[in-house]
C-alpha positions in Angstrom: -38.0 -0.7 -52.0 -34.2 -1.9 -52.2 -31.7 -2.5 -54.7 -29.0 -4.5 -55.0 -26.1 -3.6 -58.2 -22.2 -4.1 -58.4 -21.3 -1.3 -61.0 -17.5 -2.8 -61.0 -16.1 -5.6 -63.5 -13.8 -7.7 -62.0 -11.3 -9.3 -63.5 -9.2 -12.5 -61.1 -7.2 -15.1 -61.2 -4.7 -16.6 -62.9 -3.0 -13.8 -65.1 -5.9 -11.3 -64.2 -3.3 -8.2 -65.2 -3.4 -9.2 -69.1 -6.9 -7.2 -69.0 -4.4 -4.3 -69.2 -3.8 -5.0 -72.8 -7.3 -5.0 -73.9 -8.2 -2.0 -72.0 -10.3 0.2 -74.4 -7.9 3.1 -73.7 -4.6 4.6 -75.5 -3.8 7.3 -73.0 -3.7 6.3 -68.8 -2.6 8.1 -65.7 -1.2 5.8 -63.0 -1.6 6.7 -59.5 0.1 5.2 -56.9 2.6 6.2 -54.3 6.5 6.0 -54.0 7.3 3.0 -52.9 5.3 0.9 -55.3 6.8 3.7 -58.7 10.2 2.5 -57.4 9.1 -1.5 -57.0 9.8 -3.8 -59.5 6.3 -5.2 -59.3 5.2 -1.8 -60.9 6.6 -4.0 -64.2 3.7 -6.1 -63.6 1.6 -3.2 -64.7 3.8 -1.5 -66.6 4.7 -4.4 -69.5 1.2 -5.3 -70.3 0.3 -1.5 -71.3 3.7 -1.3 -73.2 2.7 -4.4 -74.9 -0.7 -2.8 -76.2 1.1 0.3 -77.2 -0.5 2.1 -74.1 0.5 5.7 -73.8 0.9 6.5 -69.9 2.2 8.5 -66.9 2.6 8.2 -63.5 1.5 10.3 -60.2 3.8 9.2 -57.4 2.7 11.3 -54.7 0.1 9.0 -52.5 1.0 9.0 -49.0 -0.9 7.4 -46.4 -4.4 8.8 -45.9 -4.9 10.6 -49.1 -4.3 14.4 -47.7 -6.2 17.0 -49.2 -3.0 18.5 -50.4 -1.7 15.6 -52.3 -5.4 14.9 -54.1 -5.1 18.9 -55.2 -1.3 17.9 -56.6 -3.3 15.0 -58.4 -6.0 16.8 -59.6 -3.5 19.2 -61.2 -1.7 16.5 -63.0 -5.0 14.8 -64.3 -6.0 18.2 -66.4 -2.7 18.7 -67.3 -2.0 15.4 -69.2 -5.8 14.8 -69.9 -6.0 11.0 -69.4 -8.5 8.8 -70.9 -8.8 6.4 -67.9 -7.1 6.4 -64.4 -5.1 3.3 -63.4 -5.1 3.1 -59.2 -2.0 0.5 -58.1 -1.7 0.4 -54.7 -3.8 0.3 -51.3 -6.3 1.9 -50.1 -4.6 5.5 -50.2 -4.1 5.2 -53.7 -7.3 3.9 -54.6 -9.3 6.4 -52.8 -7.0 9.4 -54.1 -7.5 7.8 -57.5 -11.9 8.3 -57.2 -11.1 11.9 -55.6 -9.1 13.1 -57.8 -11.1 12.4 -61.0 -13.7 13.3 -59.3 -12.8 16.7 -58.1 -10.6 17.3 -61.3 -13.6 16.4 -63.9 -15.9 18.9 -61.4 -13.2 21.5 -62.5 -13.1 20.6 -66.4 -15.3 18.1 -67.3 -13.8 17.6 -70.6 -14.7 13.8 -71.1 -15.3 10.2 -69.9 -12.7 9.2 -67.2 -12.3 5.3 -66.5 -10.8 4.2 -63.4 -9.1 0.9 -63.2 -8.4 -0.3 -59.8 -5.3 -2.5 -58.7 -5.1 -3.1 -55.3 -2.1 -4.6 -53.8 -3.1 -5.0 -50.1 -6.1 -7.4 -49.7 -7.7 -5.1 -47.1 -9.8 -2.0 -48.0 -12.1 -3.2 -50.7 -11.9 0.1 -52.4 -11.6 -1.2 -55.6 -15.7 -2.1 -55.4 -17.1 0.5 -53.2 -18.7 3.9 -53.6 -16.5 5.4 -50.7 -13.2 7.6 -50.4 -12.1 8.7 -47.5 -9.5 11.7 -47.4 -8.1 13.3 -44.7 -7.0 17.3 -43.7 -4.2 17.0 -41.0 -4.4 20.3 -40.2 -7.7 20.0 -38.5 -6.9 16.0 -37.8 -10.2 15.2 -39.0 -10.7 12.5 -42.0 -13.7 12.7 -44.2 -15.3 10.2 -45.6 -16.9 10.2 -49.3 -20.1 8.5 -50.1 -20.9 9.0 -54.4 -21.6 5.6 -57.2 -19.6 8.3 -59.3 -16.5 7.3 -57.0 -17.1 3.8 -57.9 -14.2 2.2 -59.9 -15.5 0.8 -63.6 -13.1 -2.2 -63.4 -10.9 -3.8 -60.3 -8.2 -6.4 -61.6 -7.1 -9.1 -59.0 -3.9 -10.7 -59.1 -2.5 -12.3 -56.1 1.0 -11.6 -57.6 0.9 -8.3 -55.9 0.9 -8.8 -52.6 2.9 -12.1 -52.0 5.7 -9.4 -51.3 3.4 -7.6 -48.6 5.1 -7.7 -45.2 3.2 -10.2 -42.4 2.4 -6.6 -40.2 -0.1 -5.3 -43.2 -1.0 -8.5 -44.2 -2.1 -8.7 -40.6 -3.9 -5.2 -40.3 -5.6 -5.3 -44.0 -6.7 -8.8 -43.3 -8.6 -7.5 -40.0 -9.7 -4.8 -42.0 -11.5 -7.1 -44.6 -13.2 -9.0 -41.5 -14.2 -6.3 -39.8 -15.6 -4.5 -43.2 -17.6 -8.3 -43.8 -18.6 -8.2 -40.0 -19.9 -4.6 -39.8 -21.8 -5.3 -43.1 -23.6 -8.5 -41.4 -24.9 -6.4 -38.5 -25.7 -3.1 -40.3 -29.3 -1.9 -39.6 -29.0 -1.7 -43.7 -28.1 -5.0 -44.6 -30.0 -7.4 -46.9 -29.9 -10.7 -48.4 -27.4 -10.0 -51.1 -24.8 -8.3 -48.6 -25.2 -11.1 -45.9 -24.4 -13.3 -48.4 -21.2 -11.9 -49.9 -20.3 -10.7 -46.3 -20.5 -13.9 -45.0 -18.9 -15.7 -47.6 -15.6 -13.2 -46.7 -15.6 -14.1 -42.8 -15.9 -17.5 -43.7 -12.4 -16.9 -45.9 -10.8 -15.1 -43.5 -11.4 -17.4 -40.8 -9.3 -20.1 -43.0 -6.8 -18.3 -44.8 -6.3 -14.7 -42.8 -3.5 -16.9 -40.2 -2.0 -18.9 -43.2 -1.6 -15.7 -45.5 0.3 -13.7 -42.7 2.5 -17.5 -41.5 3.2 -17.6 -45.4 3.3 -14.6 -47.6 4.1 -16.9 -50.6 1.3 -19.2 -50.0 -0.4 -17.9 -53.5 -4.0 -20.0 -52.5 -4.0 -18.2 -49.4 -2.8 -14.8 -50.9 -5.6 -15.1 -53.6 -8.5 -16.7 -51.3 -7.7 -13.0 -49.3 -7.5 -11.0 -52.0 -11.1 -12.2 -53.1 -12.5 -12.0 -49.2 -11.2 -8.3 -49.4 -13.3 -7.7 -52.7 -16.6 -9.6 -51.4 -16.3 -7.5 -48.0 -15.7 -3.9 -50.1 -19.4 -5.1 -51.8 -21.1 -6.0 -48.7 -20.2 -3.0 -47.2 -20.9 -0.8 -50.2 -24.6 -1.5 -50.1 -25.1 -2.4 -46.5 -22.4 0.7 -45.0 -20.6 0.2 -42.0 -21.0 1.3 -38.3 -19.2 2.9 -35.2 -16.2 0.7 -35.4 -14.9 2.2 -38.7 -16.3 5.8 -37.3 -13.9 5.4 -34.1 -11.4 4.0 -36.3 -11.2 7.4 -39.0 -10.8 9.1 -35.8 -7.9 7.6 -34.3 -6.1 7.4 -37.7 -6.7 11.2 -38.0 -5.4 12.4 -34.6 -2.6 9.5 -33.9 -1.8 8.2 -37.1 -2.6 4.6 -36.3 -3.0 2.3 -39.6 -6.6 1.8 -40.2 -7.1 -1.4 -40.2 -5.1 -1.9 -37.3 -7.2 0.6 -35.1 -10.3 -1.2 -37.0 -8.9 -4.6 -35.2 -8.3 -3.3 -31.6 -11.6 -1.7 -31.6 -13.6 -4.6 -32.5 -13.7 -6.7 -29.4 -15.2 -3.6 -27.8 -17.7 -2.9 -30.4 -18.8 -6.6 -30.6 -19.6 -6.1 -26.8 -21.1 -2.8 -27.0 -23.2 -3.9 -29.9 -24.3 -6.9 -27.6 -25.0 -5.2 -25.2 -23.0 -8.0 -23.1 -21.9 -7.6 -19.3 -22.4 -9.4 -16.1 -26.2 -9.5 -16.3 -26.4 -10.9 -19.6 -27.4 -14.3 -18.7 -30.2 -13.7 -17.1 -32.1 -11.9 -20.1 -35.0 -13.1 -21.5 -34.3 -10.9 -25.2 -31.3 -10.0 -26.7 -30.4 -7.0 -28.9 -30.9 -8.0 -32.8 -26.8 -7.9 -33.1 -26.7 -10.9 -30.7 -28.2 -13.3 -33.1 -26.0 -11.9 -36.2 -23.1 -12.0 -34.2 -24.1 -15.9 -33.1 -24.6 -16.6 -36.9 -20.7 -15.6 -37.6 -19.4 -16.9 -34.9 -20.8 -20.3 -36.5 -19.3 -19.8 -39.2 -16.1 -19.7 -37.8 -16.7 -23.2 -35.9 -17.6 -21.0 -32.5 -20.7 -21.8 -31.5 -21.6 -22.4 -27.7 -24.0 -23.6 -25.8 -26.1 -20.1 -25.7 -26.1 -16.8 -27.4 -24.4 -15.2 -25.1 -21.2 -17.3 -24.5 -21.0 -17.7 -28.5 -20.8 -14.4 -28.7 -18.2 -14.3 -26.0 -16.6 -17.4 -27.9 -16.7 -14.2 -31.0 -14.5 -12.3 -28.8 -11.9 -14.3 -27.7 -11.4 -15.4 -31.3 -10.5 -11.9 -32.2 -8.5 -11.8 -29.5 -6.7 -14.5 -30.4 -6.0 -13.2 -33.9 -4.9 -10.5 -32.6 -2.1 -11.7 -30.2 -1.3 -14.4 -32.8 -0.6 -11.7 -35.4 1.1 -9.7 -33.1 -1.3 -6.6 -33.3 -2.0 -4.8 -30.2 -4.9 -5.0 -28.0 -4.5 -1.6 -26.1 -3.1 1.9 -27.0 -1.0 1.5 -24.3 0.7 -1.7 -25.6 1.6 0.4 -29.3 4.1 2.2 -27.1 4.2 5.8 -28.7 1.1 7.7 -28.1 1.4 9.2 -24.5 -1.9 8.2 -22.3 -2.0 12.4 -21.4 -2.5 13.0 -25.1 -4.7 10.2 -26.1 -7.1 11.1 -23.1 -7.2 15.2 -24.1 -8.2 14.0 -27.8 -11.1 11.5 -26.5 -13.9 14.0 -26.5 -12.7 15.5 -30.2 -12.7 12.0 -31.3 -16.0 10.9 -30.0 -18.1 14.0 -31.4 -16.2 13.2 -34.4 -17.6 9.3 -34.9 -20.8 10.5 -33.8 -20.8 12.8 -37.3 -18.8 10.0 -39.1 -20.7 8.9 -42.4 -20.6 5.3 -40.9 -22.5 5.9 -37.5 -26.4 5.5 -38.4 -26.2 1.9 -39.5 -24.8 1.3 -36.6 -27.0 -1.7 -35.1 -27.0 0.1 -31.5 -27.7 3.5 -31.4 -24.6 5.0 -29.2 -24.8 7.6 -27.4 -21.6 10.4 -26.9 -20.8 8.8 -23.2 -20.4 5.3 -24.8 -18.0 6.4 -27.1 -15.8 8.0 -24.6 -16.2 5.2 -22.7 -15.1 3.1 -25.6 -12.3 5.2 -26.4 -11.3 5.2 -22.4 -11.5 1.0 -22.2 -9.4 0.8 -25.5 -6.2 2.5 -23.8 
């Protein structure tokens, strides 16, 4: 038996941030990081509690990744000021340091009900919706993700106001990040009707507005359309998980610092092939692997489809491809320019028993073995 539940109330829209004044809290803890406590769109946050006569503080110290050592710094805030709800601002560090540190701080002193309040301003990680955190320890260069419905957030507010100042680089990598999060889901060994559905619904959105929102970062239709694709993805993928392209990707944010969903969007013409199965004797198969035919149904969606499975799933590549170049992401390690190719091939084996152990590797729809990630790793430079 299954089941299918969105824990999170979402608030959208037009004018979504006036939920903050009929928030059933009078004390709040904001947690975001320093550029956004120095931003003038903090305001946006900032006036509606002051208008409800909302008592609150503010945690600055997010920095990409959430560290281990910056969740402890936030923990020791939370007791200290005792909050009655935490309010995350900010993307996906800040939103996953928000559900660790009120969870690790109420494991400590457990002296009440803690709401959390997400606010993302990025429309990329779908943390706002999901049951996952991932934090990282850069001493050992390893990142760890967090799988508990206690992470989940009790509200996410949506305003497209946020991130019409977002620059076109992380409008570029987030919005990768929500398709490959939407496309992951869809060919999950876990997926089910409910998840297809809201994944496909995101892809479908991306392929429309992803291009526009990065050409125009004050196009507010395309701004919010994304902002929504981001939330639908972070549900699919919160009941149907994710697979080895988000494994490889925790690893090579860990040990080279590359911006997750940037990594997420050079892998993922190499996944899509791997999880296909696809090379030079393809066409003369009689059966496909399962992904084949999920991976046909998406690249329908996007207007791709071919003439057989196995060039529409080709037609799936190229079209990341051509986001890619048109975006101005890399394809290659080698094209980023600052990771030396001595170092990146010394950390392949590390990194490849690492997204073997990754949280995100058994729903993977082809079972990969430790030689196909190397070799993964190996084709990406």
């Amino acid at each position: 038996m299954k089941s299918f539940d969105i824990k999170t109330k979402i608030y959208f829209g037009d004018q979504a941030l006036d939920r903050l004044t009929e928030i059933p809290y009078r004390k709040v803890l904001i947690i975001t990081d320093p550029f956004m406590a120095q931003s003038s769109s903090l305001n946006l946050i900032l006036d509606p509690l002051k208008k409800a006569d909302i008592q609150f503080d503010i945690f600055k110290e997010v920095v990409p990744d959430a560290p281990i050592d910056k969740i402890s710094e936030g923990v020791k805030k939370m007791l200290e000021y005792r909050p009655e709800a935490i309010i995350a601002v900010g993307g996906g560090s800040s939103i996953d340091s928000s559900k660790s540190i009120r969870e690790f701080a109420l494991r400590v002193d457990n002296y009440g009900e803690v709401g959390l309040i997400a606010i993302p301003t990025t429309s990329g990680t779908g943390s706002e919706v999901t049951s996952f955190a991932v934090v990282s320890d850069p001493a050992e260069q390893m990142k760890y993700p967090l799988v508990s419905r206690e992470l989940t957030p009790d509200e996410a507010i949506l305003d497209a106001e946020l991130v019409k100042s977002v620059p076109p680089s992380v409008t570029a990598d987030t919005g990768m990040d929500v398709f490959t999060h939407a496309l992951e889901a869809c060919v999950s060994t876990n997926r089910n009707d409910f998840s297809t559905a809201l994944a496909e619904k995101a892809i479908e959105i991306c392929g429309v507005f992803l291009l526009r929102a990065y050409l125009d970062g004050n196009d507010t239709h395309a701004r919010q359309k994304m902002h929504s694709a981001s939330c639908l993805a972070g549900l699919a993928f919160n009941s149907a998980s994710l697979g080895i392209n988000h494994s490889m990707a925790h690893q090579l944010g860990a040990t080279f610092h590359i911006p997750h969903g940037r990594a997420n969007a050079m892998l993922l013409p190499h996944i899509i092939e791997f999880n296909s199965d696809i090379n030079k004797h393809s066409k003369s198969r009689t059966e496909y692997l399962p992904a084949v035919k999920r991976y046909s149904t998406v690249a329908q969606l996007l207007g791709l489809s071919s003439y057989n499975k196995i060039m529409t799933v080709r037609s799936l590549v190229n079209w990341v491809q051509f986001m890619l170049k048109e975006m101005d992401i890399p394809l290659s390690i080698s094209q980023m320019g600052k990771i030396e190719k001595e170092d990146y091939f010394n950390a392949i084996d590390r990194m490849a028993d690492a997204a073997l152990a990754d949280a995100c590797t058994p729903t993977n729809p082809r079972v990969p073995r430790k030689a196909d990630i190397v070799q993964i790793y190996k084709d990406l430079w």
